[in-house]
C-alpha positions as CSV (number, residue, x, y, z in Angstrom):
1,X,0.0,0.0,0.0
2,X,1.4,3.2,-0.9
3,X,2.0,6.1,1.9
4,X,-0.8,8.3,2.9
5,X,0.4,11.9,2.2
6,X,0.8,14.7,5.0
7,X,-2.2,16.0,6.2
8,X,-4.3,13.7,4.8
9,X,-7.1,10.7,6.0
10,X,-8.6,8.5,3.5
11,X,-11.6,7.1,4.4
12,X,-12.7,4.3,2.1
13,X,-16.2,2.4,2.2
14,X,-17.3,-0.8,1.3
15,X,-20.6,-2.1,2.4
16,X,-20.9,-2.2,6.1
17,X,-17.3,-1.6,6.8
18,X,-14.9,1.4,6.3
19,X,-11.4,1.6,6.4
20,X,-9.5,4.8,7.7
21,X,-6.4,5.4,6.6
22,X,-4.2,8.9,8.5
23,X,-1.1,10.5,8.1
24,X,1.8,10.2,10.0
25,X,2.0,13.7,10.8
26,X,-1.3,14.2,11.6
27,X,-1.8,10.9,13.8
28,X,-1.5,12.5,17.0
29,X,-4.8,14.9,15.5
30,X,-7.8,12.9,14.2
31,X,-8.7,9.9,16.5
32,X,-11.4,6.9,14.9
33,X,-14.3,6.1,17.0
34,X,-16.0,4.3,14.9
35,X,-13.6,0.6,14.7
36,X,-14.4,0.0,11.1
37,X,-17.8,0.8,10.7
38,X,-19.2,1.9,7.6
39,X,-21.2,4.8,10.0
40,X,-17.5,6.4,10.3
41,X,-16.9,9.3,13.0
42,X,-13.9,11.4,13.5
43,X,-12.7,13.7,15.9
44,X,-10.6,16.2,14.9
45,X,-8.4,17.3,17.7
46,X,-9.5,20.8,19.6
47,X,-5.4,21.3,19.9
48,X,-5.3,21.2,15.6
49,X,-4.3,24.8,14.3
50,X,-2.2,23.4,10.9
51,X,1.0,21.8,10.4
52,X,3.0,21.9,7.4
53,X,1.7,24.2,5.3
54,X,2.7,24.3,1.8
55,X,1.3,26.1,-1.7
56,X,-1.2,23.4,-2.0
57,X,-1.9,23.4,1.4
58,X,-2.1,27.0,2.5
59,X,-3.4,26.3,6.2
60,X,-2.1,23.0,6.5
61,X,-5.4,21.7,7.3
62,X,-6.4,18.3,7.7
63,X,-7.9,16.9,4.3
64,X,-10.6,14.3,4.4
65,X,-10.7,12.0,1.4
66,X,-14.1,9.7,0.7
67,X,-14.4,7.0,-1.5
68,X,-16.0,4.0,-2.0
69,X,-20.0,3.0,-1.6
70,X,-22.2,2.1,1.3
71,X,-25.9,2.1,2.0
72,X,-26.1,2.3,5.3
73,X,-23.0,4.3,6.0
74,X,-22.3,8.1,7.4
75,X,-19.3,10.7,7.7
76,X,-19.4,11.9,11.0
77,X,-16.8,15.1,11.9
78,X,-16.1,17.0,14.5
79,X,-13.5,19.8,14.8
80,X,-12.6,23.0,15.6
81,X,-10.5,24.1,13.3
82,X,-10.7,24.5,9.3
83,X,-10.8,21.5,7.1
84,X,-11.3,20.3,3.7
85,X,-13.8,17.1,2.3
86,X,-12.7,15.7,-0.8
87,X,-15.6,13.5,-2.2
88,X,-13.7,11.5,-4.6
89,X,-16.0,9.1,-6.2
90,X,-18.2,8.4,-3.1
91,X,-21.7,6.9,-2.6
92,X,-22.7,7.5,1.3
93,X,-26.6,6.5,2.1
94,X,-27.7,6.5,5.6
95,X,-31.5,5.3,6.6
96,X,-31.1,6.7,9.5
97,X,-29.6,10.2,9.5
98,X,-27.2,12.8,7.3
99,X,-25.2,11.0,5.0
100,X,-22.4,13.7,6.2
101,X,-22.1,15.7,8.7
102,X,-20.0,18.2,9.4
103,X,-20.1,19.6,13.0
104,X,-17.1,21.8,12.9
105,X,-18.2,25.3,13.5
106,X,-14.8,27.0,11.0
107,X,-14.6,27.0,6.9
108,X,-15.5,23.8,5.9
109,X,-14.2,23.7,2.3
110,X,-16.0,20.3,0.1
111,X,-13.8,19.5,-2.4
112,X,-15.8,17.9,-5.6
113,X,-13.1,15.9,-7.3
114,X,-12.9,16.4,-11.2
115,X,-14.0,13.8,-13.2
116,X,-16.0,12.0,-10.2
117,X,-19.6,11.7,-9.3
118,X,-20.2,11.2,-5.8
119,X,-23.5,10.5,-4.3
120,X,-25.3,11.1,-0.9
121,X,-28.9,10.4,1.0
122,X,-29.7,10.4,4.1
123,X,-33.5,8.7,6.2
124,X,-35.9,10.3,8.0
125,X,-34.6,11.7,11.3
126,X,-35.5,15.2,12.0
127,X,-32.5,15.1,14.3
128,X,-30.8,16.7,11.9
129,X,-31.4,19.3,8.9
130,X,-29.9,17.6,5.5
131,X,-28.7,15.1,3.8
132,X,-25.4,17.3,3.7
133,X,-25.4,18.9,7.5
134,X,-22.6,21.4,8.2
135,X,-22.4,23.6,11.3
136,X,-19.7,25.3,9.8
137,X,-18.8,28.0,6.8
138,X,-19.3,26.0,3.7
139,X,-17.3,26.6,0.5
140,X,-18.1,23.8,-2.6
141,X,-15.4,23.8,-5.1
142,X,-14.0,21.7,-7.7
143,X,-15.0,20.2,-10.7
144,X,-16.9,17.0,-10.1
145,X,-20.3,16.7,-9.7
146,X,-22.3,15.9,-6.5
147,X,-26.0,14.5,-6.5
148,X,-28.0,14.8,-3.4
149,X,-31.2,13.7,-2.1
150,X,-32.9,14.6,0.9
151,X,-35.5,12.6,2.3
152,X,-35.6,14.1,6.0
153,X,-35.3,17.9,5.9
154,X,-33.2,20.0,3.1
155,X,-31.0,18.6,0.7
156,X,-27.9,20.7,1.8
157,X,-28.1,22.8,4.9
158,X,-25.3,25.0,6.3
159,X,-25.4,27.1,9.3
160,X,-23.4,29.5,8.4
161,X,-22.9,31.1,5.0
162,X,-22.3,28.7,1.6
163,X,-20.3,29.5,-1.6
164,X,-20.2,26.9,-4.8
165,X,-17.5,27.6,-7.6
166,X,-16.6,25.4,-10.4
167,X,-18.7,22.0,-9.4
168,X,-21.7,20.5,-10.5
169,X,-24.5,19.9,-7.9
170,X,-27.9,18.0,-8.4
171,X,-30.4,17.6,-5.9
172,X,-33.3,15.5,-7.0
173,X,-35.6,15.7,-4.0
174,X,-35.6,17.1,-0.9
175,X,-38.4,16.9,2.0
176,X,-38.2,20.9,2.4
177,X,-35.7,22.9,1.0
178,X,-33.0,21.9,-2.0
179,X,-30.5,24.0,-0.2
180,X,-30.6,26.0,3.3
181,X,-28.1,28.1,5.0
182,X,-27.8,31.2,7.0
183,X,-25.8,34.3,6.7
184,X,-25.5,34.8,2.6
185,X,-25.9,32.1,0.0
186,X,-23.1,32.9,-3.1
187,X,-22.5,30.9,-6.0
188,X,-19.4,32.2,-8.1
189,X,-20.0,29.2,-11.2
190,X,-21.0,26.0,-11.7
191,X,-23.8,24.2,-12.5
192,X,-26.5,24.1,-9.7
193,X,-30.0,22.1,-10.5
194,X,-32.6,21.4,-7.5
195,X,-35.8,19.7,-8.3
196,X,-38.8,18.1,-6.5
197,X,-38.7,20.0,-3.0
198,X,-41.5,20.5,-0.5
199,X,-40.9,23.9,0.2
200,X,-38.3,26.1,-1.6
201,X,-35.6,26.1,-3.9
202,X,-32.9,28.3,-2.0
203,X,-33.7,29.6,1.2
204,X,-30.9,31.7,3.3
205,X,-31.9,33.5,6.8
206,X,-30.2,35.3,8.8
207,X,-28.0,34.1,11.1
208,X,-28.4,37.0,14.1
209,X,-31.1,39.0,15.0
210,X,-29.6,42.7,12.9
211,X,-28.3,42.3,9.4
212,X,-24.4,43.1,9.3
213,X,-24.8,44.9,5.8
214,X,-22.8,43.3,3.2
215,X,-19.1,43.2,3.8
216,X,-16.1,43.6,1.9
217,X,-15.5,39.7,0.4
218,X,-18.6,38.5,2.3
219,X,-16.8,36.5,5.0
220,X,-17.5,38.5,7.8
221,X,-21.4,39.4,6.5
222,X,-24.5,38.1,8.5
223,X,-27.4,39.6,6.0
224,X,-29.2,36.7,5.1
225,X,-28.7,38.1,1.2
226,X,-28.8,35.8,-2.1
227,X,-26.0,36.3,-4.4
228,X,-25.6,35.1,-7.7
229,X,-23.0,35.8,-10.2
230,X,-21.7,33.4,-12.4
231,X,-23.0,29.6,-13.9
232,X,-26.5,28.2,-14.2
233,X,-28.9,27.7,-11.5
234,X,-32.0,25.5,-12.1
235,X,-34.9,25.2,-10.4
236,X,-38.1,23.0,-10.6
237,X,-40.8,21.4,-9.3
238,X,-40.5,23.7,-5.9
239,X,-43.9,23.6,-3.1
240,X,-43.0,27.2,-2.3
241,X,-40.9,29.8,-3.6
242,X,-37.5,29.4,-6.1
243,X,-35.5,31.7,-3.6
244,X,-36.5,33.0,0.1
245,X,-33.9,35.6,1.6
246,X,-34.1,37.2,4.8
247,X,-32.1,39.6,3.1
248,X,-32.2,40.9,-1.2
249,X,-32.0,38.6,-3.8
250,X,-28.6,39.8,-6.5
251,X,-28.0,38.7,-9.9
252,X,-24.9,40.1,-11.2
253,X,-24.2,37.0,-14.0
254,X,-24.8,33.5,-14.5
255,X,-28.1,31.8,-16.1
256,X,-31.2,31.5,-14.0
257,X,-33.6,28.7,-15.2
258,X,-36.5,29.2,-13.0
259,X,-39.3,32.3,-12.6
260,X,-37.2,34.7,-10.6
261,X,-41.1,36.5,-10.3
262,X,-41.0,33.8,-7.7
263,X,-39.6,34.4,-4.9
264,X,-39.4,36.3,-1.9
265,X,-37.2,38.6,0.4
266,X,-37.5,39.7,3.9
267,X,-37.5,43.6,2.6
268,X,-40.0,43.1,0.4
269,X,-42.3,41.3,2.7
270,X,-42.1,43.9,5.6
271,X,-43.0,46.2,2.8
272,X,-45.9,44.7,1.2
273,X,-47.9,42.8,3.7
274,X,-46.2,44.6,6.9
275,X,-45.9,48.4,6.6
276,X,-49.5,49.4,6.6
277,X,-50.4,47.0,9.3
278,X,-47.6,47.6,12.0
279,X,-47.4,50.8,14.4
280,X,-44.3,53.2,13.5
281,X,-41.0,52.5,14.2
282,X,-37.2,50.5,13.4
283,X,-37.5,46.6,12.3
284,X,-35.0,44.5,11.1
285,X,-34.8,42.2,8.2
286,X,-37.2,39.5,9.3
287,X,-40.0,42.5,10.7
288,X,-39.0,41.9,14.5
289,X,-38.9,45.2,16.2
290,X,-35.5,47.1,17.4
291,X,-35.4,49.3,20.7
292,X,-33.3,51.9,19.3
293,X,-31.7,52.7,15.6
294,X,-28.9,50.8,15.2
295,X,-25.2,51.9,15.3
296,X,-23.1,49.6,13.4
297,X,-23.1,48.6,9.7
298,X,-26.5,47.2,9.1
299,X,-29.3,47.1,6.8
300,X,-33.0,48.0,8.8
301,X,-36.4,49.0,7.9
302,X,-38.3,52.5,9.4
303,X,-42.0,52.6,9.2
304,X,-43.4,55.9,9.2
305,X,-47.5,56.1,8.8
306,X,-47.6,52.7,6.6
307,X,-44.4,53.6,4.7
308,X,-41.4,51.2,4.9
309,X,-38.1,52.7,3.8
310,X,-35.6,50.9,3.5
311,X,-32.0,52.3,5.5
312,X,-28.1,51.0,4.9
313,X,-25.8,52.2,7.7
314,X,-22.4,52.0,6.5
């Protein structure tokens, strides 16, 4: 068997079993709790801040490569530091819960091999929110394609803000929403398609209570805004709405295969339904009232005598 690089674990399934395979270097890091089970969990040392960091490897992060198939197998992670998932030709069904799951509250960055197609579905256990769970920051990259089912909750759900560049992502059902995350949705290029949900397309929400504003390369940006500006995003076959946002909805580029007519944002509902209902005063995003106008960079609402206007404090 050939030697496992540096800062890498290779995590191969097959059937009811899973082999783990870790780095030398890393060793002392990740420990296996799950003696060859095909439902795998990690736990990716709290004392982990990167070793050996190289072009490649700016960080030095711990990469997690998955291959193989299994259908009645999970990735389990925990962590609190940043990481990568490389799905590298994998096929991951669990009956019973997410088919990963991510809880490692950093950047969580899922690496889509090219020239792979990997595969995930989870059960029904409303433990948890999708077939892909992630507490973290989610970034999708590469150039393989991903197809994802959700039979529990969303197909893809991330607590914190989620990015795709480059990589192809189906999801072909999902028992509420294709994709969910919180603080801003962005997708740079790719190919997205989301069919047969039972609520929306795309929803993102806010992760606090007072929208950030948006913020210089997003990182730092709680808004709960939609951006798109590159590839094609398809949507179909949706209960609900294409798009929700707790924040705007932004199209700057890319190809947009569904009726952008529907869908919704939190601005737009305080103003329609809310304004001329509501006594005066400040609101945020999501129409919960604010004691006092708000200092730092944030986007709120004033209602003056059934007029919403919208204000950006920068």
């Amino acid at each position: 068997m050939s030697a496992i690089e540096d800062n890498t674990v290779n995590i191969v399934f097959n059937g009811t079993t899973a082999s783990v395979s870790i780095a030398n270097n890393i060793s002392s890091y990740v420990t296996v709790q799950s003696n060859g089970s095909s439902h795998v969990k990690l736990v990716q040392s709290e004392s982990f801040a990167g070793v050996d960091a190289n072009a490649d490897n700016e960080d030095g992060e711990i990469i997690y490569i998955l291959s193989g198939n299994t259908s009645d197998g999970e990735f389990y992670l925990e962590g609190a530091y940043k990481c990568t998932v490389e799905l590298s030709g994998v096929s991951i069904t669990n009956p019973t819960g997410p088919a990963i799951n991510i809880q490692n509250g950093k950047r969580v960055s899922v690496s889509v091999k090219k020239g792979t197609t990997s595969s995930i579905a989870d059960g029904a256990n409303e433990d948890y929110n999708g077939a892909f769970h992630c507490k973290g920051h989610t970034k999708f990259k590469g150039k393989g394609t991903l197809n994802v089912v959700g039979n529990s909750k969303h197909g893809i759900y991330s607590k914190e803000y989620l990015e795709i560049k480059n990589c192809n992502i189906n999801i072909t059902k999902a028992a509420k929403d294709g994709i969910h995350c919180k603080e801003y949705f962005l997708m740079e290029s790719g190919n997205v398609s989301i069919s047969n949900t039972g609520d929306d397309g795309i929803q993102t929400e806010l992760s606090g209570t007072v929208s950030t504003g948006v913020t210089q390369a997003h990182e730092d940006e709680d808004t709960g805004n939609f951006y798109m500006t590159d590839g094609t995003l398809t949507i179909s076959n949706y209960e609900s709405k294409a798009i929700v946002a707790d924040g705007t909805i932004n199209y700057t580029g890319g190809t947009q295969n569904f009726d952008k007519e529907d869908t919704k944002t939190g601005i737009e509902d305080m103003t329609a339904s809310q304004a001329s209902k509501i006594q005066n005063g400040i609101y945020d995003l999501q129409g919960r009232k604010l004691k006092a106008t708000p200092q730092h960079r944030c986007i709120y609402i004033i209602v003056e005598n059934g007029i919403a206007k919208k204000v950006i404090r920068r």
